[in-house]
MILONU-486504 format. One record per atom (N, C-alpha, C, CB): residue number from 1; residue in three letters; z, y, x. Coordinates in steps of 0.02 Angstrom, whole numbers. Glycine has a CB too. Example, Ala and Ser with C-alpha at 12.3 -4.5 7.8 and 13.67 -1.06 7.14 Angstrom:
! residues 2
num	residu	z	y	x
1	ala	390	-284	660
1	ala	390	-225	615
1	ala	390	-165	660
1	ala	452	-224	565
2	ser	354	-112	642
2	ser	357	-53	684
2	ser	394	2	645
2	ser	286	-30	704
//
This chain:
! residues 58
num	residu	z	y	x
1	unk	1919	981	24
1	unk	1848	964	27
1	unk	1811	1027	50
1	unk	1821	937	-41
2	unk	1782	1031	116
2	unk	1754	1083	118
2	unk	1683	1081	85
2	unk	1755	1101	181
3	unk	1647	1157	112
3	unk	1585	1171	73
3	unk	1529	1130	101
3	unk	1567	1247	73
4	unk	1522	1102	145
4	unk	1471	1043	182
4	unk	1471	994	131
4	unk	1499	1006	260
5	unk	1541	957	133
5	unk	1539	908	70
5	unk	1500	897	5
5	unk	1589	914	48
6	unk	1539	980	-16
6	unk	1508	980	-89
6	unk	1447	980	-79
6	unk	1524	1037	-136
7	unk	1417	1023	-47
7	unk	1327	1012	-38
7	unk	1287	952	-30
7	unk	1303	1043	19
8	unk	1327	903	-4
8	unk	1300	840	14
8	unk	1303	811	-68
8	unk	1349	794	79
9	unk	1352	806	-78
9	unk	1363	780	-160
9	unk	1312	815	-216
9	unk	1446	801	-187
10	unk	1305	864	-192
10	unk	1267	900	-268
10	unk	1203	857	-254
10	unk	1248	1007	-273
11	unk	1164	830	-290
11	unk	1084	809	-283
11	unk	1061	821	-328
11	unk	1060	748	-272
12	unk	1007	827	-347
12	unk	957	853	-409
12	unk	923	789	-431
12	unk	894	914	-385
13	unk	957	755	-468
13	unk	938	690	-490
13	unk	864	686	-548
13	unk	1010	661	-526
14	unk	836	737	-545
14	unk	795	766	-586
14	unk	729	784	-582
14	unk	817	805	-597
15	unk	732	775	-513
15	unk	677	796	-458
15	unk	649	850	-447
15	unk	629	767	-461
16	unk	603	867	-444
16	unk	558	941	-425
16	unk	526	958	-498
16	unk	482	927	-357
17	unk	552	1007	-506
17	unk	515	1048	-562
17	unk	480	1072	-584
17	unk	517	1073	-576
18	unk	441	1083	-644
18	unk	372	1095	-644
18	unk	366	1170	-633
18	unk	338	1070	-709
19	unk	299	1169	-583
19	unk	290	1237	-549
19	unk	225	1281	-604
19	unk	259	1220	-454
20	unk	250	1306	-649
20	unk	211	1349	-705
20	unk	197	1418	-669
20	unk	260	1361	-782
21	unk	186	1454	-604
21	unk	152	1487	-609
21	unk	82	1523	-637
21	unk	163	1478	-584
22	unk	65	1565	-613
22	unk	-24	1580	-632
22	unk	-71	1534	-596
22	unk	-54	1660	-606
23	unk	-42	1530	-517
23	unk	-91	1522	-473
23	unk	-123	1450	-477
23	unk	-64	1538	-408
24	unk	-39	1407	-520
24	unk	-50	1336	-512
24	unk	-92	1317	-555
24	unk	4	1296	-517
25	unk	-100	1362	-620
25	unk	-130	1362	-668
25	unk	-204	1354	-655
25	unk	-111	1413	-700
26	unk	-216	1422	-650
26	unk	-279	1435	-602
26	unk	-327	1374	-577
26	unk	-250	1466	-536
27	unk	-282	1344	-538
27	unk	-317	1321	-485
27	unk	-314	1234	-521
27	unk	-275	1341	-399
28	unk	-284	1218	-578
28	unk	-289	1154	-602
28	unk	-342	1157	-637
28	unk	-237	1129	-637
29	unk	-359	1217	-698
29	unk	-398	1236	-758
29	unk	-466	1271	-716
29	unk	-350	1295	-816
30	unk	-468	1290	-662
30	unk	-533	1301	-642
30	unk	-554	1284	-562
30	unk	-543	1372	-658
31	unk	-489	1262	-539
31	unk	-502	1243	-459
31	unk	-546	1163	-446
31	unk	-414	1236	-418
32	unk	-520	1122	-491
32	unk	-538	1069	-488
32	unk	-613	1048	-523
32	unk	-486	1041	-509
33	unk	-614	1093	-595
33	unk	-702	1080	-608
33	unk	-749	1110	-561
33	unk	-729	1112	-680
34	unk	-730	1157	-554
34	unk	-770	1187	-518
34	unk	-784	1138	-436
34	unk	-737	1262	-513
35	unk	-729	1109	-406
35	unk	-768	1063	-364
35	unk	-793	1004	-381
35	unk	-739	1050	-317
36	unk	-769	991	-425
36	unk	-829	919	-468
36	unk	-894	942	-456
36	unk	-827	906	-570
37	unk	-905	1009	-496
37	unk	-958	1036	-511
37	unk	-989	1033	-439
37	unk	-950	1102	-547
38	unk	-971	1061	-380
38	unk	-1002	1075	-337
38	unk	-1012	1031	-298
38	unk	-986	1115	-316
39	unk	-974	955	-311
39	unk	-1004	916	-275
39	unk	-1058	862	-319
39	unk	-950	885	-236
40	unk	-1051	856	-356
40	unk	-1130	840	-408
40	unk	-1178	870	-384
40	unk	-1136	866	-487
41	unk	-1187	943	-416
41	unk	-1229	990	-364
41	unk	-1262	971	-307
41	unk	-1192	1035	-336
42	unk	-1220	959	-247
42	unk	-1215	934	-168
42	unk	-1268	890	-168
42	unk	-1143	895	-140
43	unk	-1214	831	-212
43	unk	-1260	751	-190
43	unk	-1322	767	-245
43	unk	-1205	651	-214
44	unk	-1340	799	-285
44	unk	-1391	773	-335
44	unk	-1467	829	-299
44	unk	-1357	794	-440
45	unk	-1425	871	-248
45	unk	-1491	900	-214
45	unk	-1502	855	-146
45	unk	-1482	987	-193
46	unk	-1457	825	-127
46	unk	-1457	781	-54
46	unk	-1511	730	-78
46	unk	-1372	737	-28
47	unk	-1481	690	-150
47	unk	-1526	634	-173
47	unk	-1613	654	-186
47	unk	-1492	609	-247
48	unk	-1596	728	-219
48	unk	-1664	737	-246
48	unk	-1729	752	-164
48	unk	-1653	821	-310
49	unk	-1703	767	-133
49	unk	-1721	781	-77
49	unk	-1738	732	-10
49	unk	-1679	818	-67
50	unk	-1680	663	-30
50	unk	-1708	630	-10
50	unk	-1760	577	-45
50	unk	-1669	616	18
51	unk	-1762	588	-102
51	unk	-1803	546	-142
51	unk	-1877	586	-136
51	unk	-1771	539	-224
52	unk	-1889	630	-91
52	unk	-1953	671	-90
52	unk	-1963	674	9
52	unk	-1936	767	-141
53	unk	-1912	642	14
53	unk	-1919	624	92
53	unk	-1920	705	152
53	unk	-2009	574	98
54	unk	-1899	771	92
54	unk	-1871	822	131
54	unk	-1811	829	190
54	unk	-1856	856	87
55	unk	-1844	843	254
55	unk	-1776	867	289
55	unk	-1746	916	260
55	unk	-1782	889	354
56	unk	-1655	942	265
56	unk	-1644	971	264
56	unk	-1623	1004	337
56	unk	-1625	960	223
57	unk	-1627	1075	380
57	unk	-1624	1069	423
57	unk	-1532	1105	444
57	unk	-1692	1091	444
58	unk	-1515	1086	481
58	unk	-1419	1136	479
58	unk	-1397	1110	508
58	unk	-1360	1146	420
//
């Protein structure tokens, strides 16, 4: 049996593993409120702005 074989046979029936870095951390615990946050923000000045019939100009 060569080494091609065995490689084909081995599979990781287990799937992908959990990736515990910092960065992933990071970016779950503050990447994601923080764009909630900023799109509330967004629409609640778009709304307020259009509810006062302001252009914005950009």
């Amino acid at each position: 049996m060569s080494s091609e074989d065995q490689n084909e046979n081995e599979v990781n029936e287990d799937g992908p593993g959990v990736n515990g870095d910092l960065a992933s951390w990071l970016y779950v615990l503050g990447g994601i409120p923080m764009m909630i946050i900023f799109f509330v923000v967004l629409f609640g000045v778009v709304g307020s702005c259009d509810s006062q019939n302001v252009m914005l100009h950009g």
